[in-house]
C-alpha angles and dihedrals in degrees: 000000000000120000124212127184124208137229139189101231084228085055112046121141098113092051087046090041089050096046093052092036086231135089112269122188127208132220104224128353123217112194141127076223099090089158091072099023088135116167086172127036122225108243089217085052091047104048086053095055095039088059096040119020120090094200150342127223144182134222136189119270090229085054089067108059080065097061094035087062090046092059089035091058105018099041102026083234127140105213134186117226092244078050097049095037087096091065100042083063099059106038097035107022100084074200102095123053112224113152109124093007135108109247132175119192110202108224097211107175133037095167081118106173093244084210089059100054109080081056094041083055091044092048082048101056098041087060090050091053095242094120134022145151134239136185114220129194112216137172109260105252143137091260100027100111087036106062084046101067088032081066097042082052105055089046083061102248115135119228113225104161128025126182132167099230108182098146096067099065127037092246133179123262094250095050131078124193116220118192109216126191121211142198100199141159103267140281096326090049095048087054099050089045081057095041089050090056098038084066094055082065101249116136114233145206127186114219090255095057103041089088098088090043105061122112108244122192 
């Protein structure tokens, strides 16, 4: 049996602490992890970790709202992000070889802020593909918008948010931005949405990409 702790990267000590066999204390923590948001490691905790644990890893914060919404369909399980921490490392990580293997991953936490779970789901889903935003460029006209959704529509996504958005690009007279919102299929669905607008002739920017974009002043 090999056991293998767990870290948020914006809450490290114990993986610093494990790495240099002796306990390291940060200055600040940054995680959605609260549970584990530990600046200075407990010497009982340590001792423990340093006899009996084979490693220690990290994994990204947005890595945890997917796994959060897996337990939450799949299991029927509300888990906090310290609790499903243990999950976003095997199935996101790309830092723990499991194929083939028996692996158990230990759901320590469900004191889930009933308040943070619709945007733990939305962060979620976004991660997983089955909703995103564009941003989409289109000549001003009276059926202009409409024949957009009509579009987003007819490829299948579901609108569930719609905004003109004309201050965030330097854009002509004649052209309006509209920010949509999406719940989709996944990643494939997402990319023939975008395709199907692009043919109306509409210039578009997924949320990711819009950074480099913006107007700055």
């Amino acid at each position: 049996v090999k056991v293998i702790g767990v870290q948020s990267n914006g809450a490290d000590a114990i993986v610093q602490s494990f790495s240099k066999k002796q306990k390291v204390c940060t200055l600040k923590h940054s995680t959605i992890a609260d549970g584990i948001a530990v600046n200075n490691p407990g010497d009982v905790a340590l001792d423990l970790i340093f006899q009996n644990v084979d490693d220690v890893i990290t994994v990204l914060d947005e890595d945890i709202p997917p796994a959060i919404l897996l337990l939450l369909e799949r299991c029927k399980l509300s888990v906090e992000p310290a609790g499903a921490i243990s999950l976003a490392a095997a199935l996101y990580s790309n830092k723990i070889d499991i194929k083939g293997k028996k692996v158990l991953c230990l759901l320590s936490g469900g004191n889930i802020d009933v308040l943070s779970i619709d945007g733990f789901i939305q962060l979620g889903l976004k991660a997983r593909h089955r909703s995103f935003a564009i941003f989409v460029v289109i000549q001003k006209g009276p059926d202009s918008i409409k024949n957009l959704l009509d579009t987003i529509g007819e490829a299948g996504g579901q609108v569930v948010e719609m905004a003109v958005v004309n201050s965030i690009l330097t854009i002509k007279a004649n052209e309006a931005m509209v920010c949509v919102r999406c719940e989709t299929n996944g990643l494939e669905h997402c990319d023939e949405i975008v395709k199907q607008i692009e043919e109306l002739g509409c210039t578009v920017y997924k949320e990711e990409e819009l950074e480099k974009y913006i107007t700055k002043d």
